[in-house]
N, C-alpha and C positions, 0 to 999 in steps of 0.2 A: 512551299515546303515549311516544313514545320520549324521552329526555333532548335539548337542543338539544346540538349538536356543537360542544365548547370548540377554539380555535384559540389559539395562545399569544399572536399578535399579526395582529390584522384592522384596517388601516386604508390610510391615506395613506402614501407612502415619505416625503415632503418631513415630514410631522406625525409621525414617531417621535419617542418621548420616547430619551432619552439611558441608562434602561435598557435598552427596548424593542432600541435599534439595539445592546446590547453584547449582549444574549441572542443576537440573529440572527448578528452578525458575529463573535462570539466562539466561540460553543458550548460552552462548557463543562463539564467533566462537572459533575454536581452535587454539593457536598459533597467540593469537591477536595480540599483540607488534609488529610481523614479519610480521601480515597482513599490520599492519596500517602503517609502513615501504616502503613495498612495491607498496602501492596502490599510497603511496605519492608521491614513483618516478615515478609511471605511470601517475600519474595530471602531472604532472610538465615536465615531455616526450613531454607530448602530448601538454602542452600548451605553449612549447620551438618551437617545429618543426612538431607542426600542423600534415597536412596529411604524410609526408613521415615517423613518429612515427608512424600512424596508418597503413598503410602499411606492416611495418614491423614486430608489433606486429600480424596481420594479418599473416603473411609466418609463424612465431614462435609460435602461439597458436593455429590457426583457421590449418595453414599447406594448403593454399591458398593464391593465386598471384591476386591481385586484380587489373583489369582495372581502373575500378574506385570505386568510396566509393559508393557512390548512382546508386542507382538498376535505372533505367528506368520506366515509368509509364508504358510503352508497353508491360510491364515483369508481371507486375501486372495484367494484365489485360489478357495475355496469360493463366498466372495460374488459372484466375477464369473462362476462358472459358472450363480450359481441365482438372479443379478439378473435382471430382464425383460431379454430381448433387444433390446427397443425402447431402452430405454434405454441397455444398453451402446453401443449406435449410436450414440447421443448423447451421449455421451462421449466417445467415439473421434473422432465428427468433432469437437468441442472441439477436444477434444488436438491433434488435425491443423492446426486455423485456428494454435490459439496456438503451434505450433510452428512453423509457415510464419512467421508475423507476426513471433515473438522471433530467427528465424534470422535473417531478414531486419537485425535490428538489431545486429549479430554487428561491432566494429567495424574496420578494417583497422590493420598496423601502418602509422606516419608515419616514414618515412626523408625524412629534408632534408638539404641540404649547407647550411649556414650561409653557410659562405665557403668559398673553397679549401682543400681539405683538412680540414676540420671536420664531421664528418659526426654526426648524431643521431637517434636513435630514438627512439619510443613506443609500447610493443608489452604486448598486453592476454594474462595469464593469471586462467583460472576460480581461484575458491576452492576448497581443501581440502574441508571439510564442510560446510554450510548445513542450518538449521532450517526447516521449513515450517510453519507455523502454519495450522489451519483449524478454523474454529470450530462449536460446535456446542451443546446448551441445548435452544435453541427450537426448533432444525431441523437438518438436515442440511446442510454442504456443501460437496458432492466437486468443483462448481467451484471451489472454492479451493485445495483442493488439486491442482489442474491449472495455477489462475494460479499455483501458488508452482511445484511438482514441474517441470513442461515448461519455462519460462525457465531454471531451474537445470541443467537437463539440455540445454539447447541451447547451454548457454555453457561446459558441460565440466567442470561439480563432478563431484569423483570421488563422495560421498559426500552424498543426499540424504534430511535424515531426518523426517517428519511427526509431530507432535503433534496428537490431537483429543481432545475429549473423551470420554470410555468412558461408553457408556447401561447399561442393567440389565445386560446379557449381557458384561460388563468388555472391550467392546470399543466404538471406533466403530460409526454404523449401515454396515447390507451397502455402501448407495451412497459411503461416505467409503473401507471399504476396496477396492472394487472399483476408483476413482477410483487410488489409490493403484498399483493394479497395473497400468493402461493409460497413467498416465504416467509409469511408470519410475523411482517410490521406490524407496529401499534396505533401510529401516527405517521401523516405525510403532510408535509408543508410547502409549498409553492413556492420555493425559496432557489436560487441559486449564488454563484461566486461567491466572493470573502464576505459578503452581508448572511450569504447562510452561513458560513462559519462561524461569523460574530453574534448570531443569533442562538446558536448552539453553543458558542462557549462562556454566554453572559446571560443569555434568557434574556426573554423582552416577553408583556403582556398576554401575546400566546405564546408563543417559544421556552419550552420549559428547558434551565439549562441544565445540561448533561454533564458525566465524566469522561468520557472520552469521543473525541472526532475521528473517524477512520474513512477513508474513501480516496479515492484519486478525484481528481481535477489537472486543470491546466496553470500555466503560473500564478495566478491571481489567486487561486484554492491552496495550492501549495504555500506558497508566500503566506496567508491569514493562516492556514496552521501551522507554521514554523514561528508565529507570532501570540500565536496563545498557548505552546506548547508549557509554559512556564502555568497555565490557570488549569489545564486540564489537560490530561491522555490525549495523545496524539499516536495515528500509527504512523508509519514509515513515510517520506518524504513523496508521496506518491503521483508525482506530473505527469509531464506528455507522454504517452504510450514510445518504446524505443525498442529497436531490434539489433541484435549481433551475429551476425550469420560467419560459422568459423567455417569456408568452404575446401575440403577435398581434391582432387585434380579429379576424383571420378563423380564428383556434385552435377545436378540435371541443373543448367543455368535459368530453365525458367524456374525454377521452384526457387532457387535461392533470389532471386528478381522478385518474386511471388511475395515472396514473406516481408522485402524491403518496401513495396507499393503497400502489401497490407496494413505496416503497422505507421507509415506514412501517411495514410488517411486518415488517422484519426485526428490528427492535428498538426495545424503550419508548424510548430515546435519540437516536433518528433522527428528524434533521432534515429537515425536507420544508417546500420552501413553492416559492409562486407569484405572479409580479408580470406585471400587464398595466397597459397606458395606455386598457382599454375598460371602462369600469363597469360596463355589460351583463354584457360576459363573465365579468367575476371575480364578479357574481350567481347567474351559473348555474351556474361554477364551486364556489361555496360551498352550492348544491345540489343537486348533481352530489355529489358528496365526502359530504357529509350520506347520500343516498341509497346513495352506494356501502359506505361503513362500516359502515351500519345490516346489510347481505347479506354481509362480508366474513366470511371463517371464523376470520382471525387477529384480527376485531375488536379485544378486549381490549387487543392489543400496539398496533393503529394510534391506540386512543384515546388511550393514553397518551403514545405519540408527539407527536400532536397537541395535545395540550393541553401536552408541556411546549416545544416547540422548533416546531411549525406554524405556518405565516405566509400570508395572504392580503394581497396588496396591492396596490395600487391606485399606477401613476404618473402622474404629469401624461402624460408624451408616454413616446416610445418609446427616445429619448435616455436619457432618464431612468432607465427601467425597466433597460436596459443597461450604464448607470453603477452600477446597484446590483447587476448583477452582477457586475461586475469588483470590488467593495469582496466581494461577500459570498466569492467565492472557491469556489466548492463543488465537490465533491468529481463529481458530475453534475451538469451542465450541460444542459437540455434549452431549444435556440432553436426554439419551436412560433411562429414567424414567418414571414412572407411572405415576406422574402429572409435566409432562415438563414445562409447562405456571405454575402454583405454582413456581417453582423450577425458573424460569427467572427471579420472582422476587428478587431472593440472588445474583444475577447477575449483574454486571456492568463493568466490567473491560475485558470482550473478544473482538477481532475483530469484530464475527458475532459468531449468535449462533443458533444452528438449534433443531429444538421442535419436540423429535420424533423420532422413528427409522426408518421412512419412509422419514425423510428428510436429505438424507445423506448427506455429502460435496460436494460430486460429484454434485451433481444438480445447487448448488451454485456456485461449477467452472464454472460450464458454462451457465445455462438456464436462472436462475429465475430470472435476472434481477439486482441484488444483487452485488454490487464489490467484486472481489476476490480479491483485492488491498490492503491488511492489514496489521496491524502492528504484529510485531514477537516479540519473546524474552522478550517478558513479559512487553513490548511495548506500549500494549494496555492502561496498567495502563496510560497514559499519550497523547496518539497519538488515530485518527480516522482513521477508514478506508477512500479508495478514493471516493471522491464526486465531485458533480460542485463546490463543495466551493474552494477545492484546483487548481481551471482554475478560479477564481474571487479573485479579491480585491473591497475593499472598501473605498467610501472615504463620508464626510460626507460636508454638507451647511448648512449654517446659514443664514436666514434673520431676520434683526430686523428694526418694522418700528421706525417713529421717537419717538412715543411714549412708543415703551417697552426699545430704547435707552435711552432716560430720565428716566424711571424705573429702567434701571440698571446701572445706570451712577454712584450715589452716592456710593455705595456696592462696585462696581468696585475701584472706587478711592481709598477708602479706605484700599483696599485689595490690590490695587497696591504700594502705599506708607509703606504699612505693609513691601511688600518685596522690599522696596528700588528700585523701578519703577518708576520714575518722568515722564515719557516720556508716557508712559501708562495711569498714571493717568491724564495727562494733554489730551490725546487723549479722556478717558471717560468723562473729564468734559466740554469739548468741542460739546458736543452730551448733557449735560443735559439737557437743555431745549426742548430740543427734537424740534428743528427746526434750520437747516442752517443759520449761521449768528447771531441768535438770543445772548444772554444777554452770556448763558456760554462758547460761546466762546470767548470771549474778552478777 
């Protein structure tokens, strides 16, 4: 008979212990001190001795002899000729949804006239170069480099450059490079964990360094961009994939089971759990989930998930259960509720949150358009998911004719001399009469 199925925390939400609520609301990686240690010697490796660092973190991690860092475009372009067809399709619509969705969010410039004659702008340009990050180990995946590659290419970086990790054959697998070539990368380098981040936020010999890192990873990706967030653009804190399932008394228990195994395979660090206000349900639930992991093919990876970061729990009411969503913050949000849209509105603090038992995570990994690019660890509280805003900065203009310059000329002065500005105020009273030459500038 099988082992019983460990859960990190099975109880009451109101009867969490004071650990129990910081594992769930916190997430943390494990053995952070030693993470953030290590990650620092891997920056500072790789931005000492550039490629022959990544090289050899390459033979010692990856257990690969790399020719070179960067794949070839001809590689890319082999993989999308002799990927299945079926799936290049399914890519291609991807690409399509997420490019429709990121245009859409494309933002306009702001001209306002303050007062008469004072006129001011706010007008958005794309980034220079941008990193994409898409990770890879346990699996493949080219939807992420579509969530990073297409928003960057819909906001007009000149230059989009992908990092994954290189399998046996010193390359990403076929589906990460073929992903690469339907959404419109420039560059792809053989690169993964914090040595591809420190390669993109310092540049080494081939490694051109970029303005901004954006992509998920697992702790060691997250940890190196929370570490150069001070040299370059960083997006959202973006780690182990995590699920929040707010379950209904009228919720189908295999589906909300369904979504905790799904986003549990992705990695042993991935947070997954589920709260209802019906004891029933969350019974069947916790054997529902038993039964599905015991069949799972990623087993291994969902049990460890589960036992370090899985949560089954139990609310008084339905109040309740939604107040512990708003506190846990998650990165997926699934409302398996009888009035989902009611219920979104107690809601502010997830990644993304999906209405429905019909709209699983799944869909959002990959189809609808939607980033899977989001913040973790309770993140949300503070951080956005990825958009064109994180491929843009802003900058803003000012025109003033001569007459809103005489207008603000006095105020100005005034406010200059306040703070012990001579050189300021003699600049505004020089413009008060609002014409060249005229009486105030004498």
């Amino acid at each position: 008979m099988d082992a019983e199925l460990k859960i990190a925390v099975d109880g009451r939400v109101g009867e969490l212990s004071r650990k129990e609520r910081r594992l769930l609301l916190e997430r943390r990686p494990p053995r952070e001190e030693e993470l953030r240690d290590a990650v620092g010697g891997i920056l500072e490796t790789v931005r000492d001795r550039g490629d022959e660092a990544l090289r050899e973190m390459a033979r010692e991690l990856d257990d690969v002899e790399l020719d070179g860092l960067e794949v070839p475009r001809e590689r890319w372009d082999e993989a999308l000729h002799s990927l299945d067809p079926q799936i290049v399709r399914a890519l291609e619509r991807a690409a399509g949804n997420i490019r429709r969705f990121h245009e859409a969010q494309l933002p306009q410039e702001v001209v306002l006239e303050v007062e008469p004659g004072v006129r001011v702008g706010r007008r958005a340009v794309p980034l220079s170069v941008v990193g994409v990050y898409a990770p890879g180990g346990l699996a493949a995946y080219p939807s992420s480099v579509l969530m990073g590659v297409v928003p960057a290419r819909a906001a007009g970086v000149r230059e989009v450059i992908v990092c994954s990790p290189p399998g046996s054959s010193g390359a990403p697998p076929p589906e990460v490079l073929a992903a690469c070539a339907i959404a419109g990368a420039h560059r792809l380098f053989a690169l993964g964990g914090a040595g591809a981040v420190a390669a993109l936020a310092y540049g080494t010999e081939s490694v051109p360094r970029v303005d901004a890192v954006v992509g998920p990873g697992n702790r060691w990706v997250t940890e190196a961009k929370r570490q150069v967030a001070g040299e370059i653009r960083i997006d959202s804190p973006a780690g182990p994939s995590e699920v929040l399932v707010v379950a209904g008394p009228e919720a189908d228990p295999e589906r909300v089971a369904g979504e905790l195994v799904a986003q549990a395979e992705h990695d042993p660090d991935a947070p997954v759990a589920a709260v209802t206000w019906d004891s029933g349900l969350l019974d069947q639930v916790r054997a529902e989930l038993t039964r599905q992991v015991a069949t799972t093919p990623r087993r291994e990876v969902v049990e460890v998930a589960l036992e370090a970061y899985g949560a089954l729990l139990l609310a008084d009411d339905r109040r309740e259960a939604l107040e512990f969503a708003q506190d846990y913050a998650a990165e997926h949000l699934a409302l398996f509720t009888g009035e989902p849209r009611e219920d979104l509105e107690t809601q502010s603090t997830a990644g993304t949150v999906f209405l429905g038992e019909d709209s699983t995570v799944a869909f959002g990994d990959y189809l609808t358009g939607a980033n899977h690019v989001l913040p973790t660890s309770g993140r949300a509280r503070s951080f956005s998911g990825l958009s064109v805003m994180e491929f843009l900065r802003f900058f803003t203009w000012q025109e003033i004719s001569p007459a809103g310059a005489a207008g603000l000329a006095e105020d100005v002065e005034l406010l200059a001399k306040a703070e012990g500005l001579p050189a300021h105020a003699a600049a505004a009273r020089a413009r008060a009469t609002g014409a060249t030459g005229g009486e105030g500038s004498r």
